[in-house]
N, C-alpha and C positions, 0 to 999 in steps of 0.2 A: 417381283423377284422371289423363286424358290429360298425356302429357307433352308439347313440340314433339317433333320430328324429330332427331335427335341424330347429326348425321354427323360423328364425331369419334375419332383414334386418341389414346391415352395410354399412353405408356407408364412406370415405374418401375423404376427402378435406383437403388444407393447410390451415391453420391458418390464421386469417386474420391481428393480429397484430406481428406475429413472423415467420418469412419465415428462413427455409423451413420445422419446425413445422408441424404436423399433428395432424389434427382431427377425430376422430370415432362416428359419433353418432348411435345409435345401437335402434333398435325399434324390435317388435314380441313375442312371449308368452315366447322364451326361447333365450332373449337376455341377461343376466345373465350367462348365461353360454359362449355366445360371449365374454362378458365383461372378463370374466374368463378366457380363452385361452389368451385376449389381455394384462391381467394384467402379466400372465406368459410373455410374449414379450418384456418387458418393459414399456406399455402403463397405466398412470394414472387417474381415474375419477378423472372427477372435475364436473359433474353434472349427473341427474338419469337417464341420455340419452346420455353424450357424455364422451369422455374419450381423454388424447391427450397425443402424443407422442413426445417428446422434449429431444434432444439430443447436447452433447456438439461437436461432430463428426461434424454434419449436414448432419449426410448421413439417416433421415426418409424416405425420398422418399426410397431408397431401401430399409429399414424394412418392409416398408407399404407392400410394392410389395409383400414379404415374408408374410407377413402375411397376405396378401388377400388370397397368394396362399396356405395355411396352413388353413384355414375358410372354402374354396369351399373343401376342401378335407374331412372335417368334417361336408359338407351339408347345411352350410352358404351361405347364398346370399349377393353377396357384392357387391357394385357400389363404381367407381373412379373416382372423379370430373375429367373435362376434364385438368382444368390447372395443379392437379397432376400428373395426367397421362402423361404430356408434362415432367415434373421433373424427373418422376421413364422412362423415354426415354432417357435423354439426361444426354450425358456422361461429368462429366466435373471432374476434377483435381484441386486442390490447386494454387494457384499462387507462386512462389516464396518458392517452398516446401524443407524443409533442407534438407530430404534424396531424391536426385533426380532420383537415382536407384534404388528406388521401385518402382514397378508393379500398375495401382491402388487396384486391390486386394490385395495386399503387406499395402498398405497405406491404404485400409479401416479395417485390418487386425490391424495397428497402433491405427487407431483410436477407434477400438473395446475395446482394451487394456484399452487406455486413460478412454474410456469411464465406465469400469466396475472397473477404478481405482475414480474414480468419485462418481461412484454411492456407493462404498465403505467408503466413507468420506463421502459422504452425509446422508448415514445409521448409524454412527456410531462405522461401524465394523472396520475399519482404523483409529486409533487415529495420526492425526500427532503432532510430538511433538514441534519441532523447523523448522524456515523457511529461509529461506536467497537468498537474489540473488548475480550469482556465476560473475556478470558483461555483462551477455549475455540471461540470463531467471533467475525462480525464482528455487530453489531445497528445498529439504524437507527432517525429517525423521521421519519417523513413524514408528508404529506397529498394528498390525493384532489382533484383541482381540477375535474373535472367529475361532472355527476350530484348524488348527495348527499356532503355534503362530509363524509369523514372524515379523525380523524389518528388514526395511527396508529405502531406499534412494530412492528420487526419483527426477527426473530430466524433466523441461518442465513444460506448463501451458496447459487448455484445450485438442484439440485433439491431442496435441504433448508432453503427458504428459508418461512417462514412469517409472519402476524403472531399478535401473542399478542393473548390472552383479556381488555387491559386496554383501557376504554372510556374515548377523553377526550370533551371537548363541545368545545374550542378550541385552535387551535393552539400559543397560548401555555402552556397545561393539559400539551402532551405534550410540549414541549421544554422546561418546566421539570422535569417527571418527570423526562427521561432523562439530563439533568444532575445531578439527586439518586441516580438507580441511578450512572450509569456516572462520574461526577466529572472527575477530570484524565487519564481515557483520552478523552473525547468529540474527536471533529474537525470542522470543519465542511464542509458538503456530502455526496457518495454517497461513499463507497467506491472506490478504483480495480476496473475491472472484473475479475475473475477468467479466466483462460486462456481457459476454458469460453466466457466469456458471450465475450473478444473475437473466438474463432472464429466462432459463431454469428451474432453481426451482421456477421462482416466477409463469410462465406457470404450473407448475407440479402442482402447490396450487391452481393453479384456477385463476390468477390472471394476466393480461394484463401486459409485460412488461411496465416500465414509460420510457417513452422519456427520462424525466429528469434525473432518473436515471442511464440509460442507457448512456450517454451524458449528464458528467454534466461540470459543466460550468468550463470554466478554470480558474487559480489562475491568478494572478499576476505573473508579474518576479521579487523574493527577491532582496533587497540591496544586491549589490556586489561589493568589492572593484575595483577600477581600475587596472590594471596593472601598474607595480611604487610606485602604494601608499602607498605600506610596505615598499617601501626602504627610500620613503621621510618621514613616519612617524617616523621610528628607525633613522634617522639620525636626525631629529629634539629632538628627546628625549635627546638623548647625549649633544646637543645642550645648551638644554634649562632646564633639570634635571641633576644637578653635582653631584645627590645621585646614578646615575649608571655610572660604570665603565669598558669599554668593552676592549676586544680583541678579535684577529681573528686568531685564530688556523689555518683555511685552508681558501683558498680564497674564497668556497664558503658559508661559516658560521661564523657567527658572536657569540658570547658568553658575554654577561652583566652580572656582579653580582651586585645585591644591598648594601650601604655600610654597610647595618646592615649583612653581608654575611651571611643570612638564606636565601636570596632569588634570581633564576637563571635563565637567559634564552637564550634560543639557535633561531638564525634568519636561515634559509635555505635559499641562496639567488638565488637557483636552481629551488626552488619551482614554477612549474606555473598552473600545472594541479589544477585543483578546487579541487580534492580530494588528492594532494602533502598535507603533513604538513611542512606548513611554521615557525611555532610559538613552540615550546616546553619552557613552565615556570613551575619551582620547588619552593616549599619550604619546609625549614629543619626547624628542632628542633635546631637550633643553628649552630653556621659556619663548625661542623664536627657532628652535630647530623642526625639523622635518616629522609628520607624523610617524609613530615607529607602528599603531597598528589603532584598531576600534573597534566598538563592542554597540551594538543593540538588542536592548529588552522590551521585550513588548508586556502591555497593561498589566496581565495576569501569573508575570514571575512572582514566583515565591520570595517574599525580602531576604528570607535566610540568605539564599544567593546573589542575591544583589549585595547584603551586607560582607560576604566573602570577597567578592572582588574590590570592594572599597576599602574594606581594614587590611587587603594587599597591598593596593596602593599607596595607602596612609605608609605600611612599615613591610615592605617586600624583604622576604627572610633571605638570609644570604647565600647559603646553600637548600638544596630539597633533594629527600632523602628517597620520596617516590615519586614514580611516574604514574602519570593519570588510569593507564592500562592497569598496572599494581593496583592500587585501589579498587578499581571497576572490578578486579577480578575477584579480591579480597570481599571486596561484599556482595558477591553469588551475583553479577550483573551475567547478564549470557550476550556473547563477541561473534558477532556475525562477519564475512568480509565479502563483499561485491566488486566486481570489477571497478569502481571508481571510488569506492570508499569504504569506510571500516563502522559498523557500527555497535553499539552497547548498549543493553536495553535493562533497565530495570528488574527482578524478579518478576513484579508485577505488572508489569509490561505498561507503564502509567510516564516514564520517563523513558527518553535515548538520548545519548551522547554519541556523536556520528562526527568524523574526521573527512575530510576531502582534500587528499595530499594533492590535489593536483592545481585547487579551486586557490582564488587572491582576496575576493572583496569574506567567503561565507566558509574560510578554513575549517571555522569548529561552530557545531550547532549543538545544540542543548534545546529538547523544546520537551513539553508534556502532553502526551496524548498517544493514540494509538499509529499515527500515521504523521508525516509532517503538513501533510498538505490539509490538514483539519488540526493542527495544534493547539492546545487549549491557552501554552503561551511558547515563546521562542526567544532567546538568548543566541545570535550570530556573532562569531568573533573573525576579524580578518586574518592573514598570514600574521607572523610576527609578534604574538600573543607571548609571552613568558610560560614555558614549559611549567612554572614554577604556579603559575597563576590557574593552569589547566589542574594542575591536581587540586590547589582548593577548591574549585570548584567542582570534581570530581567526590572532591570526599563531601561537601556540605550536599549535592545531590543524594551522596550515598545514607549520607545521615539521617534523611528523611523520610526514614522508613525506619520503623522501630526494630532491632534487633528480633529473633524469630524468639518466642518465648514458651518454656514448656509448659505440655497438658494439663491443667489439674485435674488430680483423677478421682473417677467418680468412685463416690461410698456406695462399698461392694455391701451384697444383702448378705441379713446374719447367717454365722453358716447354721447348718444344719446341727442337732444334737449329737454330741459325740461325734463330731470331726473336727479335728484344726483348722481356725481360721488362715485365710490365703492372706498370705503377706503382698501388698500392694507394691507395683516396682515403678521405676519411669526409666524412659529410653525417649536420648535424643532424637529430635526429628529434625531432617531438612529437604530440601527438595534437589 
């Protein structure tokens, strides 16, 4: 088949701030139609001459190659920078790749998948509904809004992202599944995007990965209790509060009821993993009334906070005079809001306190760590918590972190002869 006239230069190079990114810049009377075949390819402008191809795979170098070789077939003239040409040469494999019995055709064949699972969430046409990590990557599920509708799971981040082999009929079908697989890990919505994918669309808009971004700074490591420190806290309680009265059913659990017997709680003394619950406390509607709500701590809460919710319950103050928002905000916490929940994070980003107005058994969470799903420890409160009991906990979180304290300033060098010394000043700082 004749093709038109094809007066058009193209050329390819890598990207200079995102490797192994490709660039096209396209020049001649009927570069426009270049532009056109390469937006078919996956290739997007970002200016009236270059266009770039950025993939969550990293396999551009062999797109390019295809698509150089697809341009000369259509009567395009095309040039390839020398150092991409060294790239679309040299054969290289994944490091440390899960499926080690793939072929790499096999594995660019993976990542094609990934990819077009990708660009399908990035368009819209993939709604994911809920996200969770299974203890080893993050999984998903979603549904397909154009075309034939599917829902689906899917399993994996970037180029190792897949759906699995399970078939629903309704979207209610696959988000009741993935609440029975994945339970009190689920989140709602996608996943924050991974380094990976924010480079690639912020290249696709035109726009230089940031460093900072890209690599941002690390957090702190949250307060964590010692190991011991729950067994010398609960035995000092017993101690030193004669309003709790314990026994031990089995050797490795302890059980305390308060003496107004609404209120209960269970010690694990098994517990060590950070994500163990250590702590389980109840309170009733009276000594045989109905749970009014409950609390779980896992191994590596801070006592302070354990010791706040217990001296509540010992003497729950009658009125309170702030709300836990007040506080969080009083001590420079930073208030983020999501479609399904509200969260507060620490200054130093080492604690959050996050609400789920909509959630019964995990209303209010409290954990330490950069993310929930790696928390270093986690406090879950059910609905019906006392407004009253959120703020101590609120402020004893806030507490522990020492007030921001000023600079001492360094001894200025002597002055010079015959000039008046500089008088030394200080200015508050915050952030």
């Amino acid at each position: 088949m004749p093709y038109a006239p094809a007066n058009a230069h193209i050329r390819f190079a890598l990207h200079p701030d995102h490797h192994p990114a490709v660039i096209a810049t396209t020049t001649g009377p009927t570069d426009d139609a270049a532009r056109s075949h390469l937006h078919d390819l996956g290739w997007r402008s970002t200016g009236p001459t270059t266009m770039v191809l950025a993939r969550i795979d990293c396999e551009e170098p062999h797109h390019t190659a295809q698509a150089t070789e697809q341009l000369r077939r259509y009567g395009f003239t095309t040039e390839i920078d020398p150092a991409l040409q060294e790239e679309i040469d040299t054969e290289w494999t994944w490091a440390n790749y899960p499926m080690p019995w793939c072929t790499r055709e096999e594995i660019r064949e993976v990542g094609a998948a990934a990819q077009r699972i990708h660009d399908d969430i990035a368009a819209g046409r993939l709604v994911i509904h809920l996200h969770a990590h299974d203890g080893h990557t993050v999984v998903a599920v979603g549904s397909y809004k154009e075309g034939v509708r599917r829902h689906v799971h899917l399993h994996g981040e970037d180029h190792l992202r897949q759906e699995t082999d399970i078939a629903f009929g309704t979207e209610a079908e696959a988000v009741a599944e993935f609440h029975r697989l994945y339970g009190v890990a689920v989140r709602p919505g996608p996943a924050p995007l991974t380094s990976r994918e924010q480079a690639v669309r912020q290249l696709l808009a035109g726009k230089p990965p940031s460093a900072a971004e890209e690599a941002p700074a690390p957090a702190a490591e949250p307060p964590v209790a010692e190991p011991g420190e729950h067994e010398e806290f609960l035995a000092a309680l017993f101690d030193e509060d004669r309003q709790w009265e314990k026994y031990r059913p089995f050797d490795e659990t302890t059980v305390a009821s308060h003496e107004s017997l609404a209120v209960r709680l269970e010690f694990d003394h098994e517990a060590r993993h950070r994500t163990d619950v250590a702590w389980t406390i109840a309170e009733y509607d009276g000594p045989v009334g109905e749970r009014l709500w409950h609390a779980t701590l896992t191994a590596g809460t801070p006592v302070p906070l354990i010791r706040a919710m217990l001296q509540y319950l010992d003497a729950p103050p009658i009125t309170t005079v702030d709300h836990p928002d007040d506080v969080l905000h009083a001590a420079v916490w930073h208030p983020a809001s999501h479609p399904a929940r509200t969260t507060w994070t620490a200054p130093d980003r080492t604690i959050t306190f996050e609400s789920t107005p909509h959630a019964t058994a995990d209303r209010w969470t409290l954990y330490g760590g950069e993310n929930l799903d790696r928390a270093a420890w986690t406090i879950h409160l059910s609905a019906g918590v006392p407004p009253a009991l959120l703020t101590e906990l609120a402020q004893t979180a806030a507490d522990l972190f020492p007030p921001p304290t000023r600079p001492t300033p360094r001894p200025l060098p002597a002055p010079a002869r015959g000039l008046p010394a500089a008088v030394p000043t200080q200015r508050a700082r915050g952030r």
